[in-house]
N, C-alpha and C positions, 0 to 999 in steps of 0.2 A: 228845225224844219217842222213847221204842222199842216196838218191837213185844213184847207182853205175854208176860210169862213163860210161862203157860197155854198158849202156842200149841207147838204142834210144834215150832219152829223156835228157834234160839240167837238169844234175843232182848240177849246181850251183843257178838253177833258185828253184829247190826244196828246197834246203837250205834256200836259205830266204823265200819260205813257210813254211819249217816245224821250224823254226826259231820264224815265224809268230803264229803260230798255238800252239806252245807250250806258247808262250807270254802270248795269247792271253784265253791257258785254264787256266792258273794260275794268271791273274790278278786279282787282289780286285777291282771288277768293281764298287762294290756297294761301296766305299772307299767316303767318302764325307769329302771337305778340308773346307771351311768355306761355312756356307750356305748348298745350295743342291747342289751344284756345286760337278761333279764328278770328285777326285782327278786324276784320270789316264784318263780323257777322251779323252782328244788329245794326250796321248800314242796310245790308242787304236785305234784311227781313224790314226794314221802313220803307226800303222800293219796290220791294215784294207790296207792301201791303197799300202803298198807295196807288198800284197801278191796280189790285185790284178793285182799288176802290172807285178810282176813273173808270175801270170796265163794270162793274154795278151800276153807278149812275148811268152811263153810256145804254147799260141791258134796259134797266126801267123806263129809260125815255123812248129808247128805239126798238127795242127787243131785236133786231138783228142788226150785227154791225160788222165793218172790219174789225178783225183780231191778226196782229201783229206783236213778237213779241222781241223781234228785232229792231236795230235802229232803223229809223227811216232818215236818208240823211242828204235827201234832195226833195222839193215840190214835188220834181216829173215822177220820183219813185211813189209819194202821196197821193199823185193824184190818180196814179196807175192801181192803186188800193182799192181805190174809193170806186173806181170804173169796174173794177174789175169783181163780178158775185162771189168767183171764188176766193175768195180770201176774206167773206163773212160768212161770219159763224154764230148760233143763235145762242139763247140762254145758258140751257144745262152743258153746251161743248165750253163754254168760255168759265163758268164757273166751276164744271169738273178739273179745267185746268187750275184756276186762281185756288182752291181749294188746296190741291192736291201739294200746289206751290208752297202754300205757308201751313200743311198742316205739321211740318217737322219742327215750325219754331213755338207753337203752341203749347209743345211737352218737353223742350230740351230747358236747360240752367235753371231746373229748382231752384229756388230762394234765391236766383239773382234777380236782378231788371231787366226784362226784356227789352226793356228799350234803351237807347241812347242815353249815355247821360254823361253832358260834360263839365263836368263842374259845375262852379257856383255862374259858370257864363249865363249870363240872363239880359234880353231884351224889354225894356219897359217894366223893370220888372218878375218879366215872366221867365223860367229858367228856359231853358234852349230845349230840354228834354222833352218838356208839356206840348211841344209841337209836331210831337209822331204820334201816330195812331195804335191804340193799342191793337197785337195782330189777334189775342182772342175775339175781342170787339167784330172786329172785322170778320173773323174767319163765323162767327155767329150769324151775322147778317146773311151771308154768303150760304150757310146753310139753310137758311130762311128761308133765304130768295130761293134755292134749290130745289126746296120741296116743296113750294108754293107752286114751284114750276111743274114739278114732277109729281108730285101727290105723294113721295116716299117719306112714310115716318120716322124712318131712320135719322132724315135729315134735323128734321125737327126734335129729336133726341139730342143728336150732336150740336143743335146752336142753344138749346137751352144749358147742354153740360159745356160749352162756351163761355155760354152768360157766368154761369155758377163759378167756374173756376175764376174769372175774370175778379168777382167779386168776392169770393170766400178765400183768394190769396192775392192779399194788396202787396203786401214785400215782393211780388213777382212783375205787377205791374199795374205803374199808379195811373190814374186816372188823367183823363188831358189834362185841367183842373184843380189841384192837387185841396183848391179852397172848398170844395164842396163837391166832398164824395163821401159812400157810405164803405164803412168798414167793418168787417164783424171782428170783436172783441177776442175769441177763443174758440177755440176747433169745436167745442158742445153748440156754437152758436147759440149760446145762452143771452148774449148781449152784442151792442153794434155802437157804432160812433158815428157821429155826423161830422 
């Protein structure tokens, strides 16, 4: 179900929230694969992170929008959103939440991947993993946009030590891309790889 073209708002940007949201109420979150290791947790940190990324574009085109973070799973229910004020929410409410969402996957499995990765499964090519967003990436922008919003410098500390991390530990998570990133060599940052 998405929200109707007709309407004001990027009813393909809703799609992959309400896409996200239904994932996201029916995953087996508590699902454990060996160990305590949670079997869907980097599923759910790539629905986490794309739906926040549908609500950032959503913030920058419209600045106030509906925010839902449940399924929508009838038109009448979408269109009853869209009509209705209360159930939009402007910049800093929607990003203090999307924020707040993925700031746990940003520091949890040192030296693992953060993101999906299945095998050698590959599309044209491209492995299957290269098509989730990295959630530092994400969670950096998101501080951007926050303090661009808000004027707190804080924010703008945390998306640069975002960027940083993102890029001074690639074994944690590569690049969409994997053909053209840069890497730094060794902890002195003495040297980098292209």
């Amino acid at each position: 179900i998405t929200f109707k073209a007709s309407s004001s708002y990027g009813s393909d940007y809703y799609a992959v929230i309400n896409n996200c949201n239904v994932y996201l109420a029916n995953v087996d979150s508590m699902r454990n694969s060996q160990g305590t290791e949670k079997y869907f947790y980097k599923e759910i940190c790539a629905a986490k992170c794309f739906r926040a990324w549908a609500y950032l574009e959503l913030l920058k085109n419209y600045g106030k929008v509906p925010f839902v973070t449940d399924p929508v799973l009838s038109s009448d229910a979408a269109e009853d959103i869209v009509a209705n004020e209360g159930s939009f929410a402007d910049m800093q409410t929607i990003l203090d939440f999307c924020i707040e969402d993925l700031k746990e996957y940003a520091f949890m499995n040192k030296n693992q991947e953060l993101r999906q990765n299945y095998g050698n499964q590959d599309y044209n090519s491209s492995l299957y993993s290269n098509y989730f967003l990295p959630v530092r990436v994400v969670l950096a922008e998101l501080y951007l946009w926050r303090g661009s919003y808000t004027g707190n410098k804080s924010d703008y500390i945390n998306a640069a030590r975002m960027y940083h991390d993102y890029l001074a530990f690639p074994t944690e998570e590569r690049s969409v891309n994997s053909s053209y990133r840069t890497q730094w060599g060794d902890e002195e940052f003495q040297s980098y790889s292209i």
